[in-house]
C-alpha positions as CSV (number, residue, x, y, z in Angstrom):
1,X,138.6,136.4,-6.8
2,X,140.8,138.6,-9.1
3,X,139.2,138.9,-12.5
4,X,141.9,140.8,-15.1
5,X,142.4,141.4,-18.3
6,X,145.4,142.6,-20.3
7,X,145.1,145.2,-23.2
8,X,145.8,143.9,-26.5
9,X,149.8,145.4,-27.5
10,X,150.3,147.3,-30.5
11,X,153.8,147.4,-30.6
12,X,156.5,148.1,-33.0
13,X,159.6,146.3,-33.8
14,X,162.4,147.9,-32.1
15,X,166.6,146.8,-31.9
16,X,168.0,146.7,-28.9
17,X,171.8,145.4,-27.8
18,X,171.9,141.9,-25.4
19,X,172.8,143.8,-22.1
20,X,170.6,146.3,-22.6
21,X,167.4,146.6,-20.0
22,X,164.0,146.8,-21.7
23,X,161.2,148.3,-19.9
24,X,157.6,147.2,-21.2
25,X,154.5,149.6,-19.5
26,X,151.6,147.1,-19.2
27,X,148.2,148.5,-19.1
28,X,145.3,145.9,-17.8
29,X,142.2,146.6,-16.1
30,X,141.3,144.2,-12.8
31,X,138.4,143.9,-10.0
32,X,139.2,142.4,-7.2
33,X,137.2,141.8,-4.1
34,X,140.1,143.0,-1.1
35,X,143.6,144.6,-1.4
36,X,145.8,142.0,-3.3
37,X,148.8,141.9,-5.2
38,X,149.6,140.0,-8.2
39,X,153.1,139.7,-10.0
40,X,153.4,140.5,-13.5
41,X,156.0,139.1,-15.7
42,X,157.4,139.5,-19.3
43,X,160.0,138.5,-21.2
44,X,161.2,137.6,-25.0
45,X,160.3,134.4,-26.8
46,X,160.6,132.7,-30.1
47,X,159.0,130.2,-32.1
48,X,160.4,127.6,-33.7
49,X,158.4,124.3,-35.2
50,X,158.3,122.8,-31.9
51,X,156.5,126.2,-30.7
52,X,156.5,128.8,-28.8
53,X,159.8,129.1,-26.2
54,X,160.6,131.7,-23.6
55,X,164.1,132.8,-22.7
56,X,164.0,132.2,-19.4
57,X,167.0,134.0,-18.4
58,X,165.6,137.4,-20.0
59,X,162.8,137.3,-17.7
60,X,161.7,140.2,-15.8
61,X,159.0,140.5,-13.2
62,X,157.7,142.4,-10.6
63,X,154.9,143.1,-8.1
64,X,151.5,144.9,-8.3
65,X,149.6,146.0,-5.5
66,X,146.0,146.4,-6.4
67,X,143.6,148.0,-4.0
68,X,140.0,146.4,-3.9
69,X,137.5,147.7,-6.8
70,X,134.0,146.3,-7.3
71,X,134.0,147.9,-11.0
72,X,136.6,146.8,-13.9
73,X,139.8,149.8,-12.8
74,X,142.3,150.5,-14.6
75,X,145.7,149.8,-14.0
76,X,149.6,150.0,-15.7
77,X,152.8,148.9,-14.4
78,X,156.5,149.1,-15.5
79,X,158.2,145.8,-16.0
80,X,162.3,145.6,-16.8
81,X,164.0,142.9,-17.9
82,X,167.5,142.7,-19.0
83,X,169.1,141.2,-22.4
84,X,171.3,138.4,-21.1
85,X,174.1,137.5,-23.7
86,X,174.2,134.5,-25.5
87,X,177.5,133.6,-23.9
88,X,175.9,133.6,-20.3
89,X,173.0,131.1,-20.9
90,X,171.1,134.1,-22.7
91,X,169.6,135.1,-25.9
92,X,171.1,134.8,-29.1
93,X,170.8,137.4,-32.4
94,X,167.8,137.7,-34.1
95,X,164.2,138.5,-34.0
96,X,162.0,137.6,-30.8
97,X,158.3,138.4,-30.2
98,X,157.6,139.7,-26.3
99,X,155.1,138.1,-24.3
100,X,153.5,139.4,-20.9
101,X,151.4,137.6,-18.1
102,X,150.0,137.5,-14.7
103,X,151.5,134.5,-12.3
104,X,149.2,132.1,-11.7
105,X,146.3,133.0,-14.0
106,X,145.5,132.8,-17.4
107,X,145.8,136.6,-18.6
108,X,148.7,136.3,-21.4
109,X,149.0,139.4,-23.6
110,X,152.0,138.3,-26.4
111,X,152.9,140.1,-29.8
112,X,155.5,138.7,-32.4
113,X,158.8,139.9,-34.0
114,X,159.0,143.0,-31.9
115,X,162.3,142.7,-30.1
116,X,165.5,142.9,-32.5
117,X,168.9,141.7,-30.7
118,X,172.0,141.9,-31.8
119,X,176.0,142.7,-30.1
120,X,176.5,138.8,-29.6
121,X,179.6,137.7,-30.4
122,X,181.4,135.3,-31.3
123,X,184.1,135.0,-29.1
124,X,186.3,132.5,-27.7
125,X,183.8,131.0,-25.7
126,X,181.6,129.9,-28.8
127,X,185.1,129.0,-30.8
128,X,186.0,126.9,-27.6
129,X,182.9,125.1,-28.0
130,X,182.4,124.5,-32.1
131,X,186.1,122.9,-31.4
132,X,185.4,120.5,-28.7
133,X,184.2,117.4,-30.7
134,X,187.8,117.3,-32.8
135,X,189.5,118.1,-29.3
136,X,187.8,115.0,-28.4
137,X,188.1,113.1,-30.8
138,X,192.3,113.8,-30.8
139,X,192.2,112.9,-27.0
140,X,190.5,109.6,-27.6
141,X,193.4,108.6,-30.2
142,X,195.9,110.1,-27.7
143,X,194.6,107.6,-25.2
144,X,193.7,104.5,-28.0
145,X,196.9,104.8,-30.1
146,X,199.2,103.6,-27.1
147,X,197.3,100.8,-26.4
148,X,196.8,99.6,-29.8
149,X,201.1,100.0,-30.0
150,X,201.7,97.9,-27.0
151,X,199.4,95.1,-28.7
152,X,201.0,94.9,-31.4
153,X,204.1,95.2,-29.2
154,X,202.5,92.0,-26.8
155,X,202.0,90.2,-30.2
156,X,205.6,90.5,-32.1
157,X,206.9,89.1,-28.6
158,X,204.9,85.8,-28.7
């Protein structure tokens, strides 16, 4: 059985650019009865009223190799995970607390506000988007308007 425990972080706030990679050095100390090998992951999040929400597509992870120790030994490992852009399913501008855990346990180390984000923009892609309810809406009377005409149309004939 792996028993671990991640130290608290004391982290602070620091700006970074979506693409950017940010690498977060975990320090946790583990005993384990054989050689095992757990993966660590970590990633940004934000809270809303709802809660707590990860941005999945920021997430970064990678695997640990522990060798077998009968005493608590300590351990730290390097995980990267890159700033996806808003515009490719990623994160947005703002402020975004950073949260780290082992997979399939319950060891969850999180601090809030400490990753700053900005170089979003708002490009085409977003104006695209904020415009497609009145492209809709101008399609639908592109399609309704003739039909309405050939009623009347059907009803000046009878």
């Amino acid at each position: 059985m792996l028993d671990i425990a991640l130290t608290p972080m004391a982290l602070t706030a620091k700006e970074f650019n979506v693409g950017d990679t940010v690498r977060v050095t975990v320090s946790f100390s583990y005993t384990v009865g054989i050689n095992t090998s757990l993966r660590l992951l970590a990633g940004p999040y934000y809270t809303n009223i709802f809660g707590k929400h990860l941005v999945d597509s920021c997430v970064g992870r990678v695997d640990v190799s522990l060798p077998a120790a009968s005493t608590p030994t300590s351990q730290t490992a390097d995980i990267d995970f890159t700033l996806v852009p808003k515009s490719l399913g990623g994160i947005d501008n703002g402020t975004y607390g950073l949260r780290v855990w082992v997979e399939d346990s319950n060891a969850l180390a999180e601090q809030d506000s400490v990753i700053i984000v900005s170089g979003n923009t708002s490009g085409g892609g977003d104006m695209f988007t904020s415009m497609m309810p009145m492209l809709m809406m101008v399609m639908m009377l592109g399609m309704i308007m003739p039909m309405t005409q050939q009623m009347g149309a059907g009803g000046e004939e009878a």
